[in-house]
FIMIMAR-880002 format. One record per atom (N, C-alpha, C): residue in three letters; x, y, z. Coordinates in Angstrom, 2 decimals, decimal comma. Each point is the difference from the previous one (the first is absolute). Example, Ala and Ser with C-alpha at 12.3 -4.5 7.8 and 13.67 -1.06 7.14 Angstrom:
  code     east    north       up
   ALA    13,19    -5,69     7,80
   ALA    -0,89     1,19     0,00
   ALA     0,90     1,20     0,00
   SER    -0,35     1,05    -0,72
   SER     0,82     1,19     0,06
   SER    -0,77     1,09     0,73
END
This chain:
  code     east    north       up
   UNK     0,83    -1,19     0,00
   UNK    -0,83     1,19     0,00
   UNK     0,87     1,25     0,00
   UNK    -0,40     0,86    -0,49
   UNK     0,43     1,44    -0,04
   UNK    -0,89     1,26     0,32
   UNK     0,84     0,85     1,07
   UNK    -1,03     0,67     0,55
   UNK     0,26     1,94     0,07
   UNK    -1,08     0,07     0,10
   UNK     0,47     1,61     0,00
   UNK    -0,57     0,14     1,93
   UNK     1,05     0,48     0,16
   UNK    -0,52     0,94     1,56
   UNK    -0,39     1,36    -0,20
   UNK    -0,98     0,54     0,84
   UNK    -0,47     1,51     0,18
   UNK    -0,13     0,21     1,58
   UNK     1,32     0,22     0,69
   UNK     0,01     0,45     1,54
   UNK     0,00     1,71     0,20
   UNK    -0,28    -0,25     1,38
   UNK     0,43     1,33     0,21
   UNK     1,73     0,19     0,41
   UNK     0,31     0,98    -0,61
   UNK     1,45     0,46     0,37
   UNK    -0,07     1,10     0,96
   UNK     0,47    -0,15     1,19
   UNK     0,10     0,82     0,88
   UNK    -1,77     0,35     0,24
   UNK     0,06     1,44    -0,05
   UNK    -1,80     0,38    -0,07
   UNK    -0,38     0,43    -1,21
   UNK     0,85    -0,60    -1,14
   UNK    -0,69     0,08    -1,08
   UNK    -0,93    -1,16    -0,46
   UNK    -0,73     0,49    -0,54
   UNK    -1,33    -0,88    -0,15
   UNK     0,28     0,08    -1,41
   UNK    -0,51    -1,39    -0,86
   UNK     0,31     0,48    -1,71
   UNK    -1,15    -0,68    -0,25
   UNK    -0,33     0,40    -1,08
   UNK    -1,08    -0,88    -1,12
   UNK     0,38    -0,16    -1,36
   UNK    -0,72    -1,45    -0,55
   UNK     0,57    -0,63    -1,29
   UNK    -1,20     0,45    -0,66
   UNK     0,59     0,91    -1,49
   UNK    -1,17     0,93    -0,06
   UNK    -0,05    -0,95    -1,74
   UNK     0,59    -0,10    -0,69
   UNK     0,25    -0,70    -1,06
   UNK     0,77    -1,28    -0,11
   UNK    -0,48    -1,01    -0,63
   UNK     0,64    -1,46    -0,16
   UNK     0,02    -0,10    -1,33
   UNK     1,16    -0,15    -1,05
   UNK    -0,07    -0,73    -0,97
   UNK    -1,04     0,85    -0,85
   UNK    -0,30     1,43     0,09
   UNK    -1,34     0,73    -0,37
   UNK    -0,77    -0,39     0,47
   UNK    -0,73    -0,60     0,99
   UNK    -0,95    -0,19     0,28
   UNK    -0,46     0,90     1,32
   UNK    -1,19     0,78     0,10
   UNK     0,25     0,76     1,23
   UNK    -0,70    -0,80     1,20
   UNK     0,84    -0,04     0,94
   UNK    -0,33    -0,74     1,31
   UNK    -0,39     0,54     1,03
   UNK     0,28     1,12     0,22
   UNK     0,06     1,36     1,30
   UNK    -0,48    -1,37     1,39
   UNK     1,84    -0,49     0,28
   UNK    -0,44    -0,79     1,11
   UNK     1,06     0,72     0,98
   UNK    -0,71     0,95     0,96
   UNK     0,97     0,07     1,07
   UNK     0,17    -1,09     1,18
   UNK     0,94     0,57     0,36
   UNK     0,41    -0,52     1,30
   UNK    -0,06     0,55     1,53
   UNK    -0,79    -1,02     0,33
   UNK    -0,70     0,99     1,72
   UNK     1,34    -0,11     0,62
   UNK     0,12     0,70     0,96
   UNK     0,66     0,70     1,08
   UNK     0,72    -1,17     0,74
   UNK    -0,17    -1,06     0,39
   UNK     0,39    -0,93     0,33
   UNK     0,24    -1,19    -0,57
   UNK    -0,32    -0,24    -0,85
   UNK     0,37    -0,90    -1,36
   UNK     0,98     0,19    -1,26
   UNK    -0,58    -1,27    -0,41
   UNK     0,86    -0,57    -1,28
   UNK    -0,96    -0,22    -1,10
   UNK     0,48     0,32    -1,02
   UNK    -0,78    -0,71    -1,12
   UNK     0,98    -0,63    -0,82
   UNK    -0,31    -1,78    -0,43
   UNK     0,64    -0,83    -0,69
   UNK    -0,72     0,03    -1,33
   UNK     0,71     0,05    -1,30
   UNK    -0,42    -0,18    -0,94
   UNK     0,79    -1,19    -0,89
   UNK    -0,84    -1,09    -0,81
   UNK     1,26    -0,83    -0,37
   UNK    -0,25     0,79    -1,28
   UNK     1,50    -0,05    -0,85
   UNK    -0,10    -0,23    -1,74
   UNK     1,35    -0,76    -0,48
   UNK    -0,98    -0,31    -1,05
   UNK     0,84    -0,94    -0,37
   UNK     1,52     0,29    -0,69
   UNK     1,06    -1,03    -0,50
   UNK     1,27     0,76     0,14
   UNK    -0,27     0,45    -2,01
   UNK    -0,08     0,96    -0,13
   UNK     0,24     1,14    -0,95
   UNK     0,36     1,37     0,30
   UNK     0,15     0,87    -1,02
   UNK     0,47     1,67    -0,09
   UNK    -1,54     0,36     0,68
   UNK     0,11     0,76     0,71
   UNK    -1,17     0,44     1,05
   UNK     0,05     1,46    -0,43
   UNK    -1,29     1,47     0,74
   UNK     0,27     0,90    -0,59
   UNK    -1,03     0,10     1,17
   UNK     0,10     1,16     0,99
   UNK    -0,45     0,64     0,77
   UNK     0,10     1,66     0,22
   UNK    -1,29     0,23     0,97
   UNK     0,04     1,14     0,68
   UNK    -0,64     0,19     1,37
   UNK     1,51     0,16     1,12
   UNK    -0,20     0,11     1,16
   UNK    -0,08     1,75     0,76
   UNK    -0,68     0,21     0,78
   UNK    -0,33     1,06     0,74
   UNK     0,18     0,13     1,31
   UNK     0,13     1,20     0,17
   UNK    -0,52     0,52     1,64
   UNK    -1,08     0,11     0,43
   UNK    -1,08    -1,00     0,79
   UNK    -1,17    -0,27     0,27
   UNK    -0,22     1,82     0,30
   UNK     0,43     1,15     0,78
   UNK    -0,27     0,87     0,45
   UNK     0,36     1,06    -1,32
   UNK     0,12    -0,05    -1,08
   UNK     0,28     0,65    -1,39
   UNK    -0,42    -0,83    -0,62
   UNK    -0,79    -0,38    -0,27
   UNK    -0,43    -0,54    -1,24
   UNK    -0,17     0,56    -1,67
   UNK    -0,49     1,13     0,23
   UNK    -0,09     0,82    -0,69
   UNK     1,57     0,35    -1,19
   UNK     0,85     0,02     0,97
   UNK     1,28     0,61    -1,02
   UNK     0,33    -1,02    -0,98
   UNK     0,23     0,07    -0,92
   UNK     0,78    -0,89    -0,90
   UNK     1,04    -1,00     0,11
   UNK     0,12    -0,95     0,37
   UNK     0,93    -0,77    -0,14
   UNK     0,56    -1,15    -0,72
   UNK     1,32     0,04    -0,62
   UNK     0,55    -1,07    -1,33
   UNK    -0,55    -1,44     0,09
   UNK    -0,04    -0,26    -1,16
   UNK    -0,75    -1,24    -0,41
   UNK     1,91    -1,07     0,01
   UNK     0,21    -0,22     1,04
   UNK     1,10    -1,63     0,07
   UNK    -0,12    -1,30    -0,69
   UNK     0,86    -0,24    -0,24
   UNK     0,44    -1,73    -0,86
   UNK     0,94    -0,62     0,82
   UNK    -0,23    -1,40     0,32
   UNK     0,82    -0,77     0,47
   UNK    -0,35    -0,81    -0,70
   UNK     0,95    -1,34     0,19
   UNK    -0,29    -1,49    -0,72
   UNK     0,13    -0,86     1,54
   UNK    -1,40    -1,01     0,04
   UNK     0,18    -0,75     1,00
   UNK     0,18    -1,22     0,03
   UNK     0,51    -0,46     0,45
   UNK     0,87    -1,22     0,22
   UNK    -0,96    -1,01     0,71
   UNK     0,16    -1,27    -0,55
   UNK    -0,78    -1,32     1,32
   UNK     0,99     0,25     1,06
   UNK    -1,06    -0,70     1,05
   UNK     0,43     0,18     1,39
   UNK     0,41     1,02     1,15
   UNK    -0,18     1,31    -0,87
   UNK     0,88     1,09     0,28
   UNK    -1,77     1,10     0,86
   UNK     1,20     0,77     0,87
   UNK    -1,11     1,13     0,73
   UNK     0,12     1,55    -0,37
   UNK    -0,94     0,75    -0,54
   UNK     0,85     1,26    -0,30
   UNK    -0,98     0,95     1,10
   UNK     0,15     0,94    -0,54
   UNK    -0,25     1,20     1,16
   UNK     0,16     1,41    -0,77
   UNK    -0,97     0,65     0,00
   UNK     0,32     1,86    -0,28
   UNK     0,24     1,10     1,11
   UNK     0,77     0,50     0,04
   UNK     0,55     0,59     0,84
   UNK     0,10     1,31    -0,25
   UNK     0,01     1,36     0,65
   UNK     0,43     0,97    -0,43
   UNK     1,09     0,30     0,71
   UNK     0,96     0,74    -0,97
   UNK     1,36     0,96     0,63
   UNK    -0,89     1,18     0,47
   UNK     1,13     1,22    -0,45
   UNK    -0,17     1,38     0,63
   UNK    -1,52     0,78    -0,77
   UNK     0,32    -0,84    -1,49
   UNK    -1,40     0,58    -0,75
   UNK    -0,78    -0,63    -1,22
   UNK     0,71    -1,38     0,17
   UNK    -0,40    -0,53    -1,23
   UNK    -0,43    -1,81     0,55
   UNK    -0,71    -0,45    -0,28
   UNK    -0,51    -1,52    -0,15
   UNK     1,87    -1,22    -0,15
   UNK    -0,16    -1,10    -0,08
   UNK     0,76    -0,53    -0,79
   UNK    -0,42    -1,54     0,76
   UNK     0,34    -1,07    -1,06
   UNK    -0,88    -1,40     0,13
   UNK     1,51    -0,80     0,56
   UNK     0,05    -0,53     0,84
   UNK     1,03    -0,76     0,86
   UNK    -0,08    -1,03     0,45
   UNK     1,11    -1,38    -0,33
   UNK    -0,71    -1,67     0,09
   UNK     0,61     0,43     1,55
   UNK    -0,69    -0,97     1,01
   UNK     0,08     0,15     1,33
   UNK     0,37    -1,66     0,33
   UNK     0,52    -0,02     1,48
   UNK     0,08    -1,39     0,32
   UNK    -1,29    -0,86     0,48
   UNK    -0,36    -0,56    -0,30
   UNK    -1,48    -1,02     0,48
   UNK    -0,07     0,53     1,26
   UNK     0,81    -0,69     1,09
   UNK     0,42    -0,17     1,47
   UNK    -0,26     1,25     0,19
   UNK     1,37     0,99    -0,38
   UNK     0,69     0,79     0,84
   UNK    -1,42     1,62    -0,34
   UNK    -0,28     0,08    -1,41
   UNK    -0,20     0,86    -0,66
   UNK     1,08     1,21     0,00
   UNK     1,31    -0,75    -0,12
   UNK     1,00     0,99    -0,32
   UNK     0,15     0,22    -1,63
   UNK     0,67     1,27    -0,19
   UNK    -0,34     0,26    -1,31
   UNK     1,22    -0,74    -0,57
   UNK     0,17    -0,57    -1,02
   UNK     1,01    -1,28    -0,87
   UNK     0,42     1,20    -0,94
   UNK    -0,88     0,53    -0,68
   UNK     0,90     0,50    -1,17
   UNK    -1,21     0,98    -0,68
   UNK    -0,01     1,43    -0,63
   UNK    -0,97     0,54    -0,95
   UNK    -0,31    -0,73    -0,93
   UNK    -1,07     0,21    -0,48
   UNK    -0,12    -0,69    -1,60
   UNK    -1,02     0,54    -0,62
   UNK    -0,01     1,56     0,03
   UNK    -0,72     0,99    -0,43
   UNK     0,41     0,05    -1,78
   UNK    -0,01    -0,30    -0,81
   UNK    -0,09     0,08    -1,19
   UNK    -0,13     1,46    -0,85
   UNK     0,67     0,54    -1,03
   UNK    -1,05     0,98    -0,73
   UNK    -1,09    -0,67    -0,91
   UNK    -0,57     0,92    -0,05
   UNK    -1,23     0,44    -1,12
   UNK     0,55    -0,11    -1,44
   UNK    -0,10    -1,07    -0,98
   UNK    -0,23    -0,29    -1,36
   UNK    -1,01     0,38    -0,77
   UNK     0,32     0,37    -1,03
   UNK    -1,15     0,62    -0,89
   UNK    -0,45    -1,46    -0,84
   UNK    -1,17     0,00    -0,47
   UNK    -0,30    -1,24    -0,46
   UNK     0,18     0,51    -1,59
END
């Protein structure tokens, strides 16, 4: 299985606002997690700040792997998609992708 995590980081709260184009607007309550599986292909999201929703934020590509856990995270101002450890949910490595034109 392959999974996407949506935690809270610190007291940030995020929501998975786009999947693959598809719009999902699934946040994440205050004390939770949201698990999503997909399967291992080039993925294409858009994650948010449950408390901004409103502002714009980049549409991400990763490629996911069997067996593997990822995670979106924000830095200082931007999103980015990160495989994490099962166990630990330490972050392993980015794997934020650019944007290809088709």
């Amino acid at each position: 299985m392959t999974w996407m995590r949506f935690a809270i980081v610190g007291a940030l709260l995020l929501a998975l606002l786009v999947l693959d184009d598809k719009d999902v607007a699934a946040p994440v309550v205050e004390d939770g997690r949201l698990h999503i599986e997909v399967m291992p292909a080039r993925h294409t999201l858009v994650a948010g700040r449950a408390a901004a929703l409103s502002q714009p934020y980049p549409t991400l590509a990763f490629v996911a792997e069997a067996g593997r856990v990822y995670r979106v995270a924000f830095d200082a101002t931007a999103p980015h998609v990160y495989e994490v450890d099962r166990s630990t949910d330490a972050v392993v490595r980015e794997v934020t992708e650019p944007l290809t034109a088709n």
